[in-house]
C-alpha positions in Angstrom: 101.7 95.8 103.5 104.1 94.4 105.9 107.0 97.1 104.2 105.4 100.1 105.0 106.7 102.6 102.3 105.5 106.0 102.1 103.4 106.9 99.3 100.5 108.8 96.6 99.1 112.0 98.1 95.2 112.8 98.2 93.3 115.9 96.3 89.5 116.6 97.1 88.0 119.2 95.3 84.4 120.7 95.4 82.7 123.4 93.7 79.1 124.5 94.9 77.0 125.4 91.6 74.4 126.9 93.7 74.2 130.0 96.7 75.0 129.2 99.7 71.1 129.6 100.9 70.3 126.7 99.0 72.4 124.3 100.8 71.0 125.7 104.0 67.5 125.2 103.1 68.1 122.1 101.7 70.5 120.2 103.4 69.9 122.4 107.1 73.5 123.7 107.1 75.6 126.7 106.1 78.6 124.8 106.7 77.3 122.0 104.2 80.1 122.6 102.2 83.2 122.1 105.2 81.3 119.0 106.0 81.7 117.3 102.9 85.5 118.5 102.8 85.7 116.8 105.7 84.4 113.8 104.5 86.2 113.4 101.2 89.7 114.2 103.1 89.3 111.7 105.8 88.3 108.9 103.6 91.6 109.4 101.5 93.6 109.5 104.7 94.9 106.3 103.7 97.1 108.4 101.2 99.0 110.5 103.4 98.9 111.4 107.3 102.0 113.9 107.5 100.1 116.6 106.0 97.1 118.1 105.4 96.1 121.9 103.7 92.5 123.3 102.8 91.8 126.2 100.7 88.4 128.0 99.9 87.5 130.8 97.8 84.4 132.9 97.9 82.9 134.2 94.6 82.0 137.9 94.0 83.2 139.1 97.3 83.8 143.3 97.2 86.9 144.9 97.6 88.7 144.6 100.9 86.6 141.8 101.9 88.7 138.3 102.6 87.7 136.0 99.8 90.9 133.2 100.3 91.4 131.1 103.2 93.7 128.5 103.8 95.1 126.1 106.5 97.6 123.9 106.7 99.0 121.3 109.0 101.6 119.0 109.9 101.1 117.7 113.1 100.2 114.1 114.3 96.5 114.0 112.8 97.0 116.7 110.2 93.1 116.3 108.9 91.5 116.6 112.3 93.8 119.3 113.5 93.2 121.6 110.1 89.0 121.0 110.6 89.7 121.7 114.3 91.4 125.1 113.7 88.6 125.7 111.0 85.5 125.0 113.8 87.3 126.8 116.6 87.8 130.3 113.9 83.8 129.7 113.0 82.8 128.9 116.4 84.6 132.4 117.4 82.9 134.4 114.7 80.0 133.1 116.1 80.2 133.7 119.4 81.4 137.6 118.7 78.8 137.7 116.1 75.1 135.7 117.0 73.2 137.1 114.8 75.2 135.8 111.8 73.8 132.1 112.5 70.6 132.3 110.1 72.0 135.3 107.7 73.6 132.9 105.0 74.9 136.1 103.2 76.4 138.0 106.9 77.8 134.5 107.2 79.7 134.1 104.3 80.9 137.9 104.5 82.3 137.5 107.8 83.0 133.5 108.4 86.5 132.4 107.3 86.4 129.1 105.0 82.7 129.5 103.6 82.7 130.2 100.2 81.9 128.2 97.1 85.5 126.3 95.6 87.2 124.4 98.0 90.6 122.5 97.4 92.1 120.2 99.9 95.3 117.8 100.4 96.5 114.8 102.3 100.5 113.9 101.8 103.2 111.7 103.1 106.3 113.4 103.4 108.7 111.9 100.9 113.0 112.1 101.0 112.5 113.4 104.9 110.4 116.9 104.0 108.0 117.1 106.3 107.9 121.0 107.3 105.1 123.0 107.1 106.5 125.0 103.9 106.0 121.2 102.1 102.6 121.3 102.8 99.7 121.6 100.1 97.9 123.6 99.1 100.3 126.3 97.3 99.9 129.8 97.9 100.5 132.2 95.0 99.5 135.5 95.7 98.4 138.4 93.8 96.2 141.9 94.5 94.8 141.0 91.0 92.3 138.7 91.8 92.5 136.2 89.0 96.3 136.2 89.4 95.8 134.4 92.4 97.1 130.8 92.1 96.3 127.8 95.1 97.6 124.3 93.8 97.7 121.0 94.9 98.1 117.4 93.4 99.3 113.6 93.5 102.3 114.1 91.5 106.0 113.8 91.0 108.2 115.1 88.2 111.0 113.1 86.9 112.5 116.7 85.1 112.6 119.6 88.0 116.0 120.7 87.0 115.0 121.0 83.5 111.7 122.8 84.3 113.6 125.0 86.5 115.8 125.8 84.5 113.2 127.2 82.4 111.5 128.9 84.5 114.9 130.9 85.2 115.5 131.3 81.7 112.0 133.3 82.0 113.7 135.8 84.3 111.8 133.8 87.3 113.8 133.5 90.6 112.0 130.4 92.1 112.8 130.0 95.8 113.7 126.4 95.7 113.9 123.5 93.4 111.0 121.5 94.1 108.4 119.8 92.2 105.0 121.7 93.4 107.1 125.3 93.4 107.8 125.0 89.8 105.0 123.6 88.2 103.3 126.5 90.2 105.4 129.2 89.2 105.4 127.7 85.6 101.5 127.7 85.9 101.3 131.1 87.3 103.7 132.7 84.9 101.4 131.9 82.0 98.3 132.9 83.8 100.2 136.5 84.0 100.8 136.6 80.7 97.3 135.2 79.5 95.7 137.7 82.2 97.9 140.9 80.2 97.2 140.0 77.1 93.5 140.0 77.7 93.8 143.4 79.6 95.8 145.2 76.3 93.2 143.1 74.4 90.3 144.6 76.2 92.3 148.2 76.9 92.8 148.7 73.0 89.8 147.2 71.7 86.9 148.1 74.6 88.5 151.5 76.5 87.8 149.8 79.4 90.2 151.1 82.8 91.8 148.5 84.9 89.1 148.4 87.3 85.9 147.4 84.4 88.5 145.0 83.0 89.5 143.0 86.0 85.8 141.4 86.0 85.8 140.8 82.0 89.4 139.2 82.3 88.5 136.4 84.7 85.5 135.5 82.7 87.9 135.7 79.1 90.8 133.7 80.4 91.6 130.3 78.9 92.3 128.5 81.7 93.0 125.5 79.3 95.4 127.7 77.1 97.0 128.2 80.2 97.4 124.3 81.3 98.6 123.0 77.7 101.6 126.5 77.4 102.5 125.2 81.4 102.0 121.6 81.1 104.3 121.1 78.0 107.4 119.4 79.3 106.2 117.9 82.3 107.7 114.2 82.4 105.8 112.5 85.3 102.3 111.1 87.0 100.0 114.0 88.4 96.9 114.7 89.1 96.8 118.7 89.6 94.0 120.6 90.7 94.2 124.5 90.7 92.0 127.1 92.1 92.5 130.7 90.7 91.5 133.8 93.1 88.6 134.9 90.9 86.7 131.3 91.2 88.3 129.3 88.0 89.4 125.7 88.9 90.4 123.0 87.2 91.8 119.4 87.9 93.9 118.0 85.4 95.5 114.2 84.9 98.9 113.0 83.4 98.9 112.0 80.0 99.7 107.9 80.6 96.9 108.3 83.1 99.5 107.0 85.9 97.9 109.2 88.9 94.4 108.7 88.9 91.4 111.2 89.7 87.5 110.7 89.5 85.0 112.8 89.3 81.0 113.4 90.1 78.8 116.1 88.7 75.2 117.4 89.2 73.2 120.0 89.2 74.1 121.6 92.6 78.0 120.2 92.9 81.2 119.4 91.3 83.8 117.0 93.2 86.9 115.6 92.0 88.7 113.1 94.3 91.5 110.5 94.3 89.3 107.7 95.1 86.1 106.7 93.9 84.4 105.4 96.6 85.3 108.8 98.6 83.0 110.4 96.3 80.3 107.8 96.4 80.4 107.6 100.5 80.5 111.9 100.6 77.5 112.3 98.6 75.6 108.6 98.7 75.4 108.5 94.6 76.1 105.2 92.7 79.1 103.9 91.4 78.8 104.5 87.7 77.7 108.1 88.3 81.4 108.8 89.2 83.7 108.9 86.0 87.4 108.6 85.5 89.6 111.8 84.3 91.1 110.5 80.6 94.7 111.1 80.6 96.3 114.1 79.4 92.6 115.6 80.1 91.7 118.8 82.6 88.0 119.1 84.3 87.4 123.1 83.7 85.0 124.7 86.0 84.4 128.7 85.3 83.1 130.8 87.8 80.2 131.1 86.2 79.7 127.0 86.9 80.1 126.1 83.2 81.9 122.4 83.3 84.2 122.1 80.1 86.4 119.0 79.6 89.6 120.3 77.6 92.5 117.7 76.2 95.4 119.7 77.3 98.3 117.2 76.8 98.3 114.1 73.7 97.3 110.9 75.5 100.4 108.3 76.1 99.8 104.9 76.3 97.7 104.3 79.3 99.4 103.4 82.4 97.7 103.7 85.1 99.5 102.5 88.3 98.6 99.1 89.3 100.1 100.1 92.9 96.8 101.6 93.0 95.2 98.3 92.8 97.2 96.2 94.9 97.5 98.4 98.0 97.6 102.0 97.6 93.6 103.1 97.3 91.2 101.8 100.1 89.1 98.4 99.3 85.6 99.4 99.2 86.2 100.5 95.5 83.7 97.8 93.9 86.4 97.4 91.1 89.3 97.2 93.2 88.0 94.9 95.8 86.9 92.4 93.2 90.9 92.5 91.3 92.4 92.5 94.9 90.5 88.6 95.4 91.9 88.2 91.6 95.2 88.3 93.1 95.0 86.1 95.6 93.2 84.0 93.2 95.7 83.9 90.4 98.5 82.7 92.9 96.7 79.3 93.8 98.0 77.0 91.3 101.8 78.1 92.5 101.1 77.4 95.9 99.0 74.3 95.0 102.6 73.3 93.0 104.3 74.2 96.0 101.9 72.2 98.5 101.9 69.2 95.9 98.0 69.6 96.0 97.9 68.7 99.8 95.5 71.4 101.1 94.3 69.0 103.8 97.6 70.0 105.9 97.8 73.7 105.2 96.8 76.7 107.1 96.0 79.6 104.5 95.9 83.3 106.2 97.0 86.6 105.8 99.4 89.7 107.0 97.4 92.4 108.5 95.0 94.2 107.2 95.4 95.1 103.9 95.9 91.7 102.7 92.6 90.7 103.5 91.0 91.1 100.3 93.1 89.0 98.5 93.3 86.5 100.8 89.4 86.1 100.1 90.4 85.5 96.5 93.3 82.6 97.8 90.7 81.1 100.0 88.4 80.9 97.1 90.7 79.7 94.8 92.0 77.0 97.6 88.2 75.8 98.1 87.9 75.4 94.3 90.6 73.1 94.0 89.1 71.4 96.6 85.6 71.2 95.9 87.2 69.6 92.2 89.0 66.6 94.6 85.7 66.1 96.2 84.0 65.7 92.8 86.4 63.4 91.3 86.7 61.3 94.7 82.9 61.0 94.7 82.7 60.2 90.7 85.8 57.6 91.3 83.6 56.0 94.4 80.0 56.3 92.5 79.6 52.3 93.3 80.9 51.9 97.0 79.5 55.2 98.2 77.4 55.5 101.4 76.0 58.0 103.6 78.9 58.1 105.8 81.8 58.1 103.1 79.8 61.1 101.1 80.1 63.0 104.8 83.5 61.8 105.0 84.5 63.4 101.5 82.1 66.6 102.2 83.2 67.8 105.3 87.1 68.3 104.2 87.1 72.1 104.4 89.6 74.7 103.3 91.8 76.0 106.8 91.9 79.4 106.9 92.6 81.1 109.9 93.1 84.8 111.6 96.9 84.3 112.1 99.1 87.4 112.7 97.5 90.4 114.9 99.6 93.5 114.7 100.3 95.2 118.2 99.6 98.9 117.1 100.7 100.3 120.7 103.9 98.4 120.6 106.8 100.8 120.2 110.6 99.7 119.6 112.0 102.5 121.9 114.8 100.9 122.4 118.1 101.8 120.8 120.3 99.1 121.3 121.0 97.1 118.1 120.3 93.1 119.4 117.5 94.6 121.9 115.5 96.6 119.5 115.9 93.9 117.0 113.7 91.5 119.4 111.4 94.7 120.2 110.7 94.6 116.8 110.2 90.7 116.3 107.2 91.4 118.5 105.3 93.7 116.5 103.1 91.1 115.5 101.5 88.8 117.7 100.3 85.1 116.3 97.2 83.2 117.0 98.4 79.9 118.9 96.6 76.4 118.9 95.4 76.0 115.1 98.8 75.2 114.0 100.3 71.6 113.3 103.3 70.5 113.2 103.1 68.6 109.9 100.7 72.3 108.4 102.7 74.5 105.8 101.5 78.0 106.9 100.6 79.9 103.6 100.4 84.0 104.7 99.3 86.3 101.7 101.1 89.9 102.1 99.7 92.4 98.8 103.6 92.9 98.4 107.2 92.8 99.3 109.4 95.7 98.8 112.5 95.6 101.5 111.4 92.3 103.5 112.5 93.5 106.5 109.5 93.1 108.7 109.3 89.8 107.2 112.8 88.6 108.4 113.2 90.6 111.9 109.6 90.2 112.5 106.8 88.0 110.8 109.0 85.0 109.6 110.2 84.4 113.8 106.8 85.0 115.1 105.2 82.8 112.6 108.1 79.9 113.4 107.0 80.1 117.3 103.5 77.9 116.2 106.0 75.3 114.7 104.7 74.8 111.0 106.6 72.4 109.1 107.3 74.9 106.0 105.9 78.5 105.9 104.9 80.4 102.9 105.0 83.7 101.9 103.1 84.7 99.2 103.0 88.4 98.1 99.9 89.3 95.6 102.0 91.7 93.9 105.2 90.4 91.3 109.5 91.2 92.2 109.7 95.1 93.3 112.9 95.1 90.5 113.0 99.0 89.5 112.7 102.4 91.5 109.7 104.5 90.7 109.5 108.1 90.2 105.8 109.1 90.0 104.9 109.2 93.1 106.1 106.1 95.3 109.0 106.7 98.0 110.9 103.8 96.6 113.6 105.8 95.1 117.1 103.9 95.8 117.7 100.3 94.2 119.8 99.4 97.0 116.4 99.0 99.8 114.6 96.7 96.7 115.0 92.6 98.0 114.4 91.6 94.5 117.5 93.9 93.6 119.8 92.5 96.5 119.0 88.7 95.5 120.1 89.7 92.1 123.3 90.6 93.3 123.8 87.3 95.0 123.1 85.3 92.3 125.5 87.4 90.3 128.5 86.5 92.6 127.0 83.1 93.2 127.5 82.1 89.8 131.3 84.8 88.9 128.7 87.1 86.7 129.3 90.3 88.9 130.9 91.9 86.1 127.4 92.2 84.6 127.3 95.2 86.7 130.2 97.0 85.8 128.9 96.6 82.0 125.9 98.1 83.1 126.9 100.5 84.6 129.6 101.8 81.9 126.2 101.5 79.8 124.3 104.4 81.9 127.2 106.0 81.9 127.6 106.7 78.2 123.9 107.9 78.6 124.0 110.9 81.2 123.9 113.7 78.4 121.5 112.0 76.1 118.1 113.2 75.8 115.7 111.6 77.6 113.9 110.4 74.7 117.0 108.4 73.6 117.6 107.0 77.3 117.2 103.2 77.4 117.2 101.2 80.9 120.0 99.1 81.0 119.3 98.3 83.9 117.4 95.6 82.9 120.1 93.4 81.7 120.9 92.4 85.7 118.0 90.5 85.8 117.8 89.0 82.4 120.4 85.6 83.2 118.3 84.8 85.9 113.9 83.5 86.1 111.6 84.7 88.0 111.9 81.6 90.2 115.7 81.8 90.9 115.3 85.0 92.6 112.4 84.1 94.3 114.5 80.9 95.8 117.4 83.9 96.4 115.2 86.1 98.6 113.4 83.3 100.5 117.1 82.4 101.4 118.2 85.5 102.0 114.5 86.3 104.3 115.3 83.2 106.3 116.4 83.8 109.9 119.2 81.5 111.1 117.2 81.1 114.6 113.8 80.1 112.3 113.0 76.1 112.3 110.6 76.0 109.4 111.2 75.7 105.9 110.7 79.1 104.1 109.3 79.9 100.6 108.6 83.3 99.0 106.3 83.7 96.3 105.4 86.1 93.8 102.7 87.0 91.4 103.3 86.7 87.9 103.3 90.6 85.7 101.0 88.4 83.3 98.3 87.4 86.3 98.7 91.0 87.1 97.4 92.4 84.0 94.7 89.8 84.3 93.6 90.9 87.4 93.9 94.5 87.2 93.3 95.0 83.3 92.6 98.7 83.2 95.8 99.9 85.5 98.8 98.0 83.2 101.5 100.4 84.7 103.9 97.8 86.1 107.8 99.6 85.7 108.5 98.9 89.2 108.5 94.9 88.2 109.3 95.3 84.6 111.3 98.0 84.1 108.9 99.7 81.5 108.8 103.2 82.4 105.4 105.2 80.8 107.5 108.7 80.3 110.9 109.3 78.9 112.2 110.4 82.3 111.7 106.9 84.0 114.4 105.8 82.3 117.0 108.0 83.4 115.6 108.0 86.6 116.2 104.3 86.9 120.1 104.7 85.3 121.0 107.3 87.7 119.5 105.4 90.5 121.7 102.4 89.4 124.7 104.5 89.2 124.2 106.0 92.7 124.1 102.9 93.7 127.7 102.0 92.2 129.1 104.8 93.2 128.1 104.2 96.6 125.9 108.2 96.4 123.1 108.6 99.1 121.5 110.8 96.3 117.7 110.4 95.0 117.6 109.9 91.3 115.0 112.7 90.4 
């Protein structure tokens, strides 16, 4: 994406179902279980490379023996640096300890990070948190062993204040108002109370002490009784895994399914992951072995390996982000990479329109790298249309056709070339407004020499957010080949709305699609529109969320889909640039088409899956009005 915007988080969970010997004799390591941690991290570093935590439990450890571990980093390769600090503690053990290297049992008594239930986390930092405190996994500790708590998801709540506030109502003192503190807190304060009611339970009933209980709670606790008492006023997307000290875990999905989470399960293992194709890549098993979580479901795995799928929250209508689909999750997702092409695909008879069919003079490409895919699909939509011309010119010909005008007619070819390079080294160091401006018009570098001056360039991008880069960057450099007309085309539809799940696009104010809006309005003496807007969310601020409705909508309702589009390609068109310029979008109904199972779409239409996304979207509005540098969640 040429906007880079900051968003989604990773989870990677595994549990062994076997002992630790039997991945050494079959797989010839004792660290079998690290190694694949590794694995299913760094494939999802895509989703966040600002953080990264690990946790690992060992089962049936004794008393005064370490049985949690847990590492957490922030620096500059979070993953590598966490797996780094894990070798270098086993590689010490090691060396102090020789003898340990073929005793699987000495090995797992004495080696920090070896045990059976792993959790790990990748994140961006979102709103500028990017401390070490901000880092998953969560810590909640306990010397009961089941009251230990380690969480870590893809989430974001639109409702803290009201979940903290009930958390305080509890007699709780939380130590600060974020997301992943509360809905840990909230989760570990019914785990106390589930793990006392089984001990009176078990006291009253059985005479057992404290000590023969402790082993009898962990297997008695209702880990699912526990998610749906927690879970019951979260408004948001998450995907929120959970590791409890005793060896309970569980993963467990929003109830729109807007997060997502797969999962694999065998015989020897259980994974969960954000990604398919992480899975798939980790442990070499085919695609439709890997299932999807169903919303509002939790993945239950006991200590005792039993797999239970529990419905913990009443399914919404599905929504599963289509972000996911256009750019977020990596490629090589079989599903994915085919609706990516679909994209590009879908947008050929607009630029066709645009082009008045003449493909002969036009240069199709892309914007690095995440584009590619569905610039595959554009190409392949451009040769189809072309491959139809050649038909009908050879059917309209049939009588005066020779060898040389059937050559002439088949070798017209599609033009698709490797246009933009993005300098990765380049920095823009320098801080002086008109300086760094040109520093940063050369962050891309463009591919002289296949270029005409009578070509429209058409560049596929999977979406615009801010179009930024596009103006100060990728519009000039494109000029410099000296295309008659350059296109833009972005796979994904208008970025109108803020989201609130998950995405750092939280202020309407950095939105292009928003700021065109606000053009047209004075363009055509409608800005009152906004102060009637406004007054509207207004009127709503005390209003249960459930009766919240997003006004906001009404800004954009005087004006197509094609009027704003003509407003940001003017607005994205540099004074110094020759060219003509034309910005594109895809359609939210060619969307759906190509990405039928992930309909979530709130960011272009304004139709928020939970309650909360529409006051999120009204206070965001009114920020904006009021001039507040706030976020609106």
């Amino acid at each position: 994406m040429s906007d880079a915007i900051k968003h989604e988080c990773g989870i990677a969970f595994l549990r062994l179902k076997k002992p630790l010997s039997f991945y050494k004799e079959k797989y010839g390591s004792s660290f079998y279980a690290i190694q694949k941690m590794y694995l299913l991290m760094e494939k999802q570093h895509n989703r966040g490379q600002d953080g990264a935590g690990l946790a690992s439990i060992k089962l049936d450890m004794e008393p005064g023996e370490r049985y949690i571990s847990r590492v957490r980093s922030n620096k500059t390769s979070p993953i590598q640096d966490i797996f780094a600090q894990i070798n270098g503690r086993i590689n010490e053990e090691l060396e102090l300890m020789p003898e340990l290297a073929n005793d699987v049992d000495a090995l797992k008594k004495h080696i920090p990070y070896l045990g059976e239930v792993f959790l790990g986390h990748v994140r961006y930092g979102t709103f500028g948190k990017n401390n070490i405190e901000s880092v998953h996994p969560f810590l909640r500790q306990n010397n009961w062993m089941h009251r230990n708590l380690i969480v870590a998801g893809n989430f974001n709540l639109t409702n803290v204040k009201v979940l903290f506030d009930d958390l305080v109502r509890l007699g709780q003192h939380p130590k600060e108002m974020a997301d992943t503190v509360t809905v840990m807190e909230k989760i570990g304060h019914f785990l106390d109370d589930e793990v006392e009611e089984l001990y009176f339970d078990v006291r009253d009933k059985e005479g057992l002490s404290k000590k023969d209980a402790s082993p009898v709670i962990g297997e008695r606790l209702d880990v699912a009784r526990i998610l749906r008492r927690a879970s019951k006023n979260w408004d948001g997307g998450f995907a929120m895994a959970g590791m409890l000290g005793h060896g309970d875990a569980f993963v467990l999905r929003d109830p729109a399914g807007i997060r997502p989470a797969f999962y694999y399960e065998d015989d020897e293992i259980v994974a969960v992951a954000s990604e398919r194709p992480v899975i798939q890549t980790a442990f070499n098993v085919p695609f439709t072995d890997i299932k999807e979580l169903d919303p509002g479901k939790a993945i239950i795995i006991k200590k005792n390996g039993a797999v239970s799928f529990e419905q913990i929250l009443d399914p919404l209508e599905r929504k599963a982000c289509s972000f996911e689909r256009i750019y977020f999750s990596r490629g090589n997702d079989a599903s994915i990479y085919q609706e990516r092409k679909m994209l590009g695909r879908t947008m050929m008879p607009m630029i066709l329109k645009e082009l008045n069919n003449d493909v002969e003079n036009a240069v199709f490409s892309y914007i690095p790298n995440t584009a590619e895919v569905s610039y595959f699909g554009m190409v392949e939509g451009a040769q189809e249309f072309l491959n139809k011309q050649k038909t009908e010119q050879i059917l309209a010909l049939k009588d005066e056709l020779s060898p040389e005008k059937i050559n002439e007619i088949l070798s017209k070819t599609i033009r698709s070339e490797k246009i933009t390079i993005k300098d990765a080294k380049l920095r823009t160091f320098i801080t002086d407004d008109s300086n760094r401006d040109d520093m940063v018009e050369h962050v891309y570098d463009v591919t002289y020499g296949v270029v005409k001056p009578t070509d429209t360039l058409i560049v596929i991008d999977d979406s615009i957010v801010r179009g930024t880069t596009l103006k100060k960057s990728i519009v000039k450099m494109l000029d410099r080949l000296n295309p008659k007309k350059i296109i833009v085309v972005s796979s994904a539809p208008q970025i109108r709305y803020p989201d609130c799940y998950g995405i750092d696009m939280a202020k309407m104010e950095t939105l292009i699609a928003f700021n065109a809006t606000l053009e047209l309005l004075k363009d055509r003496n409608m800005y009152h529109v906004i102060d009637e807007v406004y007054q509207k969310c207004k009127k709503q601020e005390n209003l249960p969320d459930e009766e919240v409705v997003n006004f906001v909508k009404e800004i954009y309702a005087p004006f197509t889909d094609e009027e704003i589009s003509d407003k940001i390609s003017e607005m994205l068109h540099p004074e110094t640039v020759k060219a003509d310029l034309k910005v594109m979008f895809q359609t939210v109904e060619n969307l759906h088409i190509s990405c039928p199972d992930n309909l979530g779409d709130w960011y272009f239409t304004g139709n928020y899956p939970t309650a909360g996304g529409n006051r999120v979207v009204n206070r965001a509005f009114m920020n904006f009005v009021e001039g507040k540098d706030a976020r609106a969640y």
